[in-house]
C-alpha positions in Angstrom: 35.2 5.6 1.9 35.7 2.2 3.5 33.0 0.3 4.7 31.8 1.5 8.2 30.8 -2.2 9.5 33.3 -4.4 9.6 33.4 -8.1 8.9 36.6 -10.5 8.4 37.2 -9.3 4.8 37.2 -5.5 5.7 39.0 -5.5 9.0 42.5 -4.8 7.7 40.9 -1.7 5.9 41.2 1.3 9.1 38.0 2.7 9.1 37.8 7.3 9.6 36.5 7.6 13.2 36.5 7.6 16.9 35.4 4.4 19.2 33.2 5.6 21.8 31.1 3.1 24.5 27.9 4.2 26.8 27.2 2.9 30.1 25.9 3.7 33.6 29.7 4.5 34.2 30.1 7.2 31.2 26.7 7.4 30.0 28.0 10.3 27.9 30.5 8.1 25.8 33.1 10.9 26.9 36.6 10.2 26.0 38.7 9.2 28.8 35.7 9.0 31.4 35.4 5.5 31.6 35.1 3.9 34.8 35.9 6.7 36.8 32.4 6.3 39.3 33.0 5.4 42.6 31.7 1.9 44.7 32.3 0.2 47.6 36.0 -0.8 46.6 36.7 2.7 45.7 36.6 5.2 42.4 37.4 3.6 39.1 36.8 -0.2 41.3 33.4 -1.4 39.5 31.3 1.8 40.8 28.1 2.2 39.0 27.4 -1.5 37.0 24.0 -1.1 36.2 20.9 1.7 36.5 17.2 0.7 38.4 14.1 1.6 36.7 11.2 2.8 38.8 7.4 1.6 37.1 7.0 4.5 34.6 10.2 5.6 34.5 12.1 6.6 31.0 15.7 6.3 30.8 17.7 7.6 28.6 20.8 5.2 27.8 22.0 7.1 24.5 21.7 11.1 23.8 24.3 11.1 20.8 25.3 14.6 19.1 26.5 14.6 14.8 26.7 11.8 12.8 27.9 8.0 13.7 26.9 4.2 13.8 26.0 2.2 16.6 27.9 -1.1 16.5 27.1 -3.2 19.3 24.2 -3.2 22.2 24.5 -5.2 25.1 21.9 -5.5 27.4 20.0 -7.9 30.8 18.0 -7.1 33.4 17.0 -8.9 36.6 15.0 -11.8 35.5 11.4 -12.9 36.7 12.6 -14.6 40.0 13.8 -11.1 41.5 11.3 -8.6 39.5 8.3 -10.9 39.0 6.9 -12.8 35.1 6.9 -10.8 31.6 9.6 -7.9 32.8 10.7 -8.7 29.1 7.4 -7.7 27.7 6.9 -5.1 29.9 10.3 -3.1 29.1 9.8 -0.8 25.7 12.6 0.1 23.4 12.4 3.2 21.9 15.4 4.5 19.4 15.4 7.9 17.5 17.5 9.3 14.5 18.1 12.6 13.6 16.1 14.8 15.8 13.1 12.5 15.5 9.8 13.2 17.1 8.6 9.7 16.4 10.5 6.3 17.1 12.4 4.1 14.5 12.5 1.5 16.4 9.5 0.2 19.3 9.7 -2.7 20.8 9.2 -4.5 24.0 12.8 -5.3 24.9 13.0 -9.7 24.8 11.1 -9.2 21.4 14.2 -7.0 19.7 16.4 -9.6 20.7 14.4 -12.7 19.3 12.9 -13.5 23.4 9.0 -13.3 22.7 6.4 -13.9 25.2 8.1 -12.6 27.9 10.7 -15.6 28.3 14.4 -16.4 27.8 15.7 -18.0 25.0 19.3 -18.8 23.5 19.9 -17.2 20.4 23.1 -17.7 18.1 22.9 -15.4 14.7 24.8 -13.3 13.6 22.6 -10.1 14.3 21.1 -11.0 17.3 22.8 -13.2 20.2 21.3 -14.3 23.5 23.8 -16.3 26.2 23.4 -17.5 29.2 21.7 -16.1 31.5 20.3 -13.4 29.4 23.2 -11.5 27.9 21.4 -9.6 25.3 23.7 -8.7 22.2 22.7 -6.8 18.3 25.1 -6.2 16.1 22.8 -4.7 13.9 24.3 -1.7 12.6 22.6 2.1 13.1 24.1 5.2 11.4 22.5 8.5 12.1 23.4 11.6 10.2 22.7 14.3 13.2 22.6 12.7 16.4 20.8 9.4 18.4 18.9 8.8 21.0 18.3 5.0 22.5 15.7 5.1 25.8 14.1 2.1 27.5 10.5 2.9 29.5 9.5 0.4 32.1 5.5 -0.6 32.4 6.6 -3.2 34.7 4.0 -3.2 38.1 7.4 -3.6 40.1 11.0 -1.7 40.5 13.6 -3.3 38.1 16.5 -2.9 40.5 19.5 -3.8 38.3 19.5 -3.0 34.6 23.1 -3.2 32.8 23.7 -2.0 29.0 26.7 -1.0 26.9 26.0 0.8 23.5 29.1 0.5 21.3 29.6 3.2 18.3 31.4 4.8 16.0 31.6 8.9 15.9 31.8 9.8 12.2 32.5 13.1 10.4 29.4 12.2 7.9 27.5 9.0 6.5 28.4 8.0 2.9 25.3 8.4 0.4 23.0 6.2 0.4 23.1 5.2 3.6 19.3 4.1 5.4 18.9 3.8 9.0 17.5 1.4 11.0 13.8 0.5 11.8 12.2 -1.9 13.6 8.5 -2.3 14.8 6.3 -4.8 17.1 3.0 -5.6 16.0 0.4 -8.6 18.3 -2.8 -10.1 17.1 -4.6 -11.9 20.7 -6.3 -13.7 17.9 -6.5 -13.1 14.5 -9.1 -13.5 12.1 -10.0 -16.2 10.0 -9.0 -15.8 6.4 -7.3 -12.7 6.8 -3.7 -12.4 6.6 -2.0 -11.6 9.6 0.2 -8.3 9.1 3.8 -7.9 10.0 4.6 -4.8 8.1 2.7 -2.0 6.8 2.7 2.2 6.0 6.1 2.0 5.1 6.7 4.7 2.0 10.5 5.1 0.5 13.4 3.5 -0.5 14.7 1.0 1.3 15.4 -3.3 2.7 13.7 -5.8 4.9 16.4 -7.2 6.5 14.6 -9.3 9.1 11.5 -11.1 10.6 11.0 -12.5 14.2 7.6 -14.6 14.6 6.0 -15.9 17.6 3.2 -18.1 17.8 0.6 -19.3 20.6 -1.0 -22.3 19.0 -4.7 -21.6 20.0 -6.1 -24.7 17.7 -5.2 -28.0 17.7 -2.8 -29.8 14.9 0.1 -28.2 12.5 -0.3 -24.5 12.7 2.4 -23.2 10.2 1.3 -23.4 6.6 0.4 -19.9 6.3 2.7 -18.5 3.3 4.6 -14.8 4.1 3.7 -12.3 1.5 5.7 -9.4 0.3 3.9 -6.7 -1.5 6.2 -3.9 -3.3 6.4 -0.9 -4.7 2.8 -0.6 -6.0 1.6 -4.6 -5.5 -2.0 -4.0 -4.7 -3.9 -7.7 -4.2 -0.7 -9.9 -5.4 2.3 -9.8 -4.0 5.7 -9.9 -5.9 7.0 -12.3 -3.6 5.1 -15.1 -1.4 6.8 -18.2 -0.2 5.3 -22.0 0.7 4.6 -22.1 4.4 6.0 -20.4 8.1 8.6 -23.3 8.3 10.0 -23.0 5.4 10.3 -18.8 5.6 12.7 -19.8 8.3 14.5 -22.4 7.3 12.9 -25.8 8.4 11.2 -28.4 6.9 8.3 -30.7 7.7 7.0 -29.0 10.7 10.2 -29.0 12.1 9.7 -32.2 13.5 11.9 -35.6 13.4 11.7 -39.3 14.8 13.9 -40.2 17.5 16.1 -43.2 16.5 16.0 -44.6 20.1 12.2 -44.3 20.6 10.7 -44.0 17.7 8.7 -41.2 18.9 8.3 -37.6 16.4 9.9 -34.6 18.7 9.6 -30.9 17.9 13.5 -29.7 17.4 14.6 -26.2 18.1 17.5 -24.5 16.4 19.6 -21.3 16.2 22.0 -20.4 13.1 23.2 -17.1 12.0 20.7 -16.6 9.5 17.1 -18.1 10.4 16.2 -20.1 13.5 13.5 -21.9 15.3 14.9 -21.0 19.3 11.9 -21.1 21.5 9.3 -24.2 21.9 7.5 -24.2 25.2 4.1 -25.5 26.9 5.3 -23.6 30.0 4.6 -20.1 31.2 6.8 -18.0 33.4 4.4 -17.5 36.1 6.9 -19.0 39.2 5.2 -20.6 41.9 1.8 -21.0 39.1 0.9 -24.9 39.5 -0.9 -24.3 35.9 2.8 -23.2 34.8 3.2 -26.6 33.1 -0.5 -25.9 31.1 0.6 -23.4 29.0 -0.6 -23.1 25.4 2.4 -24.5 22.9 4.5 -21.4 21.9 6.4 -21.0 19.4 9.4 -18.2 18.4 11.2 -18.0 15.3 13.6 -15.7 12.9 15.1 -15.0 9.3 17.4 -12.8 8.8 17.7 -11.4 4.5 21.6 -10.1 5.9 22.5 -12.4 1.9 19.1 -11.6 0.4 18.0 -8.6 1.5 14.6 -7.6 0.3 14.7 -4.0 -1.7 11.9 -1.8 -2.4 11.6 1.6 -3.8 8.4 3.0 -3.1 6.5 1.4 -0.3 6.2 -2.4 1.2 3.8 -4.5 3.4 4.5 -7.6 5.0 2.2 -10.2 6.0 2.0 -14.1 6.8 -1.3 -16.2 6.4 -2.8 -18.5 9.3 -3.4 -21.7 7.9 -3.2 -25.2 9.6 -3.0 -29.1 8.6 -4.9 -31.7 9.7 -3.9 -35.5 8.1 -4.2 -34.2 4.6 -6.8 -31.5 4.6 -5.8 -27.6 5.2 -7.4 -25.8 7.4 -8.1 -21.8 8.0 -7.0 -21.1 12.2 -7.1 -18.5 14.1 -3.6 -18.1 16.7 -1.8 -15.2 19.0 0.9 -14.1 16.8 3.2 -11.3 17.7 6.3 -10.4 15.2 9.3 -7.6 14.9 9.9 -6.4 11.3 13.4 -5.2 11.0 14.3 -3.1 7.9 16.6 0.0 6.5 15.2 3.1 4.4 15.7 6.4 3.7 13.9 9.3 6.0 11.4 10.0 6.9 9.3 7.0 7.9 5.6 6.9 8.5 4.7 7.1 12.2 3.7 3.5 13.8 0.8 1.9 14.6 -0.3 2.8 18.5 2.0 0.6 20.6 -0.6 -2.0 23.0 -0.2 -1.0 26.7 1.2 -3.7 28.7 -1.3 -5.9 29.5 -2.5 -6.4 25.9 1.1 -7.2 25.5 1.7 -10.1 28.0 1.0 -13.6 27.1 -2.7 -14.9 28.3 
């Protein structure tokens, strides 16, 4: 069997299946539905764009019968000038494989796509893209043997009057063996302990990859807050991990705080960056409160993310992931306490242990 995701190198090769898309217009995927709903120019002229969410509401944007892979998601919503701050926190995405009771994948909506604390931020890897103004894009791909099911549950005080997806994918006779599916889970810490490792990833049991780590960061000490080393413990590691790297900048790809001195000024500046595998995006002292004159007040934040899409991490029986809190201060480190909230993305076999409770939305807001 050919490779069911495609890249340059495999694209001449015709892959067994049929190409079906989900939106408000065919929300079935049916063949030969598309565009067919009717709107002010007339059916099959632009009729039904996007869906409104209600606060509560559940809606289902995938109900997928047999086997497949989703290729491509594409989704925005009204931003924070129409539907008020943190609609991105307060919007849950929930995916199921395989007549699952319990979710693969939970996570507040801007955090899957690499937009922590509730804000907007341009993203260019090659999982995960973010455009102007808030085109939300994975191309992470998601088999499922016996069916799929992709819904997003609004917790937002207010109506979210336009929200637009597409969900690209692949219908399938079967999956070739060996094939995992998809996980990915949100964790917060308001503040975490001192000397105790903040955890990213924990409880999972089988065989399977880490494929991915988002980290965000509200600085809630003074100085250099990114020395803490990520950990991976597998199959069986009990107080050592296998794996541990040398601080948070360099898990994602920077270097010395990720910081340089302006030629013209002389002055050392913070510099943001997106690539297709790791990134340092987001860097603000700004909420998203609009019309808050304490908007411009905000503690520093800070969102970042590798991607192992070369070096994928494998582990047979079980893994936990976790990243330490530890500052620097001239030449002394120091152990801090920080707001850190993460998405672990990973691949494995079913079943998965259940998750951790998911926090309500005001726990999961910025403060």
């Amino acid at each position: 069997m050919q490779p069911l995701n495609s890249t340059l190198s495999t694209l001449p090769y015709l892959i067994e299946g049929e190409s079906r898309s989900l939106n408000a217009e065919n929300p079935n995927g049916e063949k030969a539905a598309g565009g067919r709903a009717s709107g002010p120019l007339g059916v099959g002229r632009k009729g039904r764009a996007f869906i409104s969410l209600e606060p509560g509401e559940t809606a289902t944007l995938a109900d997928i019968r047999g086997a497949g892979m989703i290729q491509h998601i594409w989704m925005t919503v009204t931003d924070q000038t129409e539907s008020g701050p943190y609609v991105l926190r307060d919007l849950v995405l929930r995916m199921y494989w395989d007549g699952e009771q319990t979710p693969s994948v939970e996570v507040p909506l801007g955090d899957f796509f690499c937009n922590g604390f509730g804000a907007r931020a341009l993203v260019n890897s090659l999982p995960i893209t973010v455009v102007p103004r808030g085109g939300m894009n994975s191309y992470f791909p998601m088999p499922f043997a016996d069916g799929a099911r992709i819904e997003v549950t609004s917790e937002h005080p207010q109506t979210i009057r336009a929200f637009f997806f597409q969900i690209d994918f692949l219908k399938l006779d079967a999956l070739p063996p060996g094939t995992g599916t998809f996980h990915a889970q949100w964790r917060r810490s308001r503040t975490t302990n001192l000397r105790e490792d903040y955890v990213i990833l924990d409880g999972v049991r089988g065989d399977g990859q880490y494929v991915g780590t988002y980290l965000g960061v509200a600085a809630l000490e003074r100085y250099w807050w990114g020395e803490g080393e990520f950990k991976f413990f597998l199959d069986g590691d009990n107080e050592w991990p296998t794996i541990c790297g040398t601080g948070i900048e360099d898990y994602f790809g920077g270097a010395w705080a990720f910081q340089d001195r302006d030629g013209h000024t002389g002055e050392v500046r913070v510099h943001t960056f997106s690539t297709p595998y790791l990134g340092y995006p987001f860097y603000s002292r700004e909420d998203e409160t609009r019309g808050n004159p304490y908007s411009r007040d905000a503690l520093p934040m800070h969102g970042m993310y590798r991607w192992h899409v070369l070096d994928p991490i494998r582990f047979r029986q079980d893994l936990k992931v976790t990243v330490q809190q530890i500052g620097h201060q001239g030449s002394s480190l120091f152990e801090r306490s920080d707001d850190v909230c993460s998405v672990a993305y990973w691949y494995q076999r079913e079943p998965h242990a259940a998750f951790p409770s998911f926090l309500p939305a005001p726990e999961r807001r910025p403060r």
